[in-house]
C-alpha positions in Angstrom: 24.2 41.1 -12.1 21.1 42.1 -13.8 17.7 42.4 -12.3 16.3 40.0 -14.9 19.2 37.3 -14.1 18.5 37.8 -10.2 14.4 37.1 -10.8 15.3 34.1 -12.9 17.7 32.5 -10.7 15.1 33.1 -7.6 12.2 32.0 -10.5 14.3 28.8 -10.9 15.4 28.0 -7.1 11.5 28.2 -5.9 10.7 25.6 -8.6 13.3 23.2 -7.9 12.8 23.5 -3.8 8.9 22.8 -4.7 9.2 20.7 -6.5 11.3 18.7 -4.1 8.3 18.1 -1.6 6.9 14.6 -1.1 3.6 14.7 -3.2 1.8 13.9 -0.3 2.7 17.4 1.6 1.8 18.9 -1.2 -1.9 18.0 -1.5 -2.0 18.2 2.2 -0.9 21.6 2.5 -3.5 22.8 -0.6 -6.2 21.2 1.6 -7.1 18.2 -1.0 -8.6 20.5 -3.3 -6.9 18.9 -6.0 -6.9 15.0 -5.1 -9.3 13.6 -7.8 -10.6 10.8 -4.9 -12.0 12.8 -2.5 -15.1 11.6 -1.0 -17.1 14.3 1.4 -18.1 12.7 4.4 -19.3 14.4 7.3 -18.9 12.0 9.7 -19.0 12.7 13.4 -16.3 9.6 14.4 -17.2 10.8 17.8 -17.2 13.9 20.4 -16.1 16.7 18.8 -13.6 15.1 15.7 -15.4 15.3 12.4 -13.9 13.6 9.5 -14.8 15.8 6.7 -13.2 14.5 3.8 -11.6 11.1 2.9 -8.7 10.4 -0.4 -6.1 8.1 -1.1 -3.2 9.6 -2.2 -1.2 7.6 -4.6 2.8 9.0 -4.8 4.3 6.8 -8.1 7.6 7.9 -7.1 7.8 7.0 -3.3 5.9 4.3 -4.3 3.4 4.5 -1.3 -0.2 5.3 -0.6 -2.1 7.1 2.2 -5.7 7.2 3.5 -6.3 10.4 5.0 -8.8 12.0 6.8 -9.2 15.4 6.5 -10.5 16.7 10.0 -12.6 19.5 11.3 -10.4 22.6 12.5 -11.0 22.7 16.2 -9.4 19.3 16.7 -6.2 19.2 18.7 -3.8 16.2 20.1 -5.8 15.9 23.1 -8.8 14.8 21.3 -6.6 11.3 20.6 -5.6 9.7 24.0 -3.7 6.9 24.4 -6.0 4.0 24.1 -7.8 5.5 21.3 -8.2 3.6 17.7 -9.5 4.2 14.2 -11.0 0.9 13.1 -11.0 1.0 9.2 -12.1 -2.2 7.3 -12.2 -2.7 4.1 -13.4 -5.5 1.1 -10.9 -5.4 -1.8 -11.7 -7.1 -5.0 -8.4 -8.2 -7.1 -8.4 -8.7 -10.7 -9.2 -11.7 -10.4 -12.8 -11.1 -8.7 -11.9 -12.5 -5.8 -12.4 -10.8 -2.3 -10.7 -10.2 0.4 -11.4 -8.8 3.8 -8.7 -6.6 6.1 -8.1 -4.2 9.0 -6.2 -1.7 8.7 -6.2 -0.3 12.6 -4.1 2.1 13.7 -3.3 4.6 16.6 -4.3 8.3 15.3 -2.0 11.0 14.8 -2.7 14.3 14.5 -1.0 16.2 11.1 -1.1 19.4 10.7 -0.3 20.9 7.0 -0.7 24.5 6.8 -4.2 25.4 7.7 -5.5 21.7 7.5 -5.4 18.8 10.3 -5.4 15.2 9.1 -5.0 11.6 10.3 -2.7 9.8 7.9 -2.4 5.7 7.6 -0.2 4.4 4.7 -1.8 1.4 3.8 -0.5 -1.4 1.2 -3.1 -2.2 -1.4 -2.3 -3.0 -5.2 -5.5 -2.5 -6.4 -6.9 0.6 -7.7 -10.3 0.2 -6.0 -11.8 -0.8 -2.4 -15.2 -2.3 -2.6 -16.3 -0.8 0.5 -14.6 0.3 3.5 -16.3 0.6 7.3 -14.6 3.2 9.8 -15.1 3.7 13.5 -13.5 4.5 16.7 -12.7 2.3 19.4 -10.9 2.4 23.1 -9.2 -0.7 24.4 -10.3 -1.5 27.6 -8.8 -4.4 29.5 -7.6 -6.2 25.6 -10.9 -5.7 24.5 -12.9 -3.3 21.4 -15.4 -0.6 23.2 -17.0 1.3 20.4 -17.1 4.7 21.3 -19.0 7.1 18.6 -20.4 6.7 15.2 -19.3 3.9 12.2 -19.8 4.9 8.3 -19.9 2.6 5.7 -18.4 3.6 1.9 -18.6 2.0 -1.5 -16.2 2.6 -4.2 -12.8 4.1 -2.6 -10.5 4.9 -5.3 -6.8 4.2 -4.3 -5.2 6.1 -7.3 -5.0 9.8 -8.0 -3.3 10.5 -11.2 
């Protein structure tokens, strides 16, 4: 077999195995340097876990979308206890103008794509655009909401990426 043949073949296998990755893995692993909407945040959620980034990514083919938070490095599991929350609410406007108000709570879960930690949430939004979204932290203590660090507020989160 010729060297050329052999380099083609390989060429040809490393295409088709990345090419078989969720899309979602891949912009995780490349750090969301390439999801078009990306919003830099900054946000001390509270102690030591900053969210740095936030994107939607949009995967056409799995038909799914996911808000992720891209974190700081120095996070690690034990940063997200048991009764720990990430309170994200958000005011959607359809096409037809008319608004609508959800939460979209959810237990966090550390990720960890290469060099990159995230907290993922699939969410289930049609629309292309949420009017503003609010995000916090919160323990549940005896059934009820204790705020524990910081809440942002966001206009204009883009839910599609290609």
């Amino acid at each position: 077999m010729s060297t050329k043949y052999s380099y083609t073949i390989t060429l040809l296998a490393l295409l088709i195995f990345h090419g078989c990755k969720p899309k979602t893995e891949l912009y995780l692993e490349r750090g969301l340097d390439i999801l078009s909407n990306v919003k830099e945040v900054e946000f001390n959620i509270y102690r030591d876990v900053v969210i740095e980034e936030i994107g939607v990514i949009r995967d056409q083919k799995e038909e799914t979308k996911t808000l992720v938070f891209k974190l700081n490095d120095n996070i690690d599991k034990e940063d997200f206890g048991n009764n720990k929350v990430i309170g994200v609410t958000v005011w959607i406007v359809d096409k037809n103008n008319n608004e609508r108000k959800e939460n979209w709570d959810f237990k966090p879960e550390l990720v960890e794509a290469k060099k990159h930690k995230y907290i993922l949430k699939e969410i289930k939004v049609k629309e292309d655009r949420i009017k503003k979204m609010k995000i916090y932290a919160y323990q549940l203590i005896d059934g009820e909401k204790q705020l524990i660090g910081s809440t942002i507020s966001l206009d204009k989160i883009y839910t599609y990426n290609d």
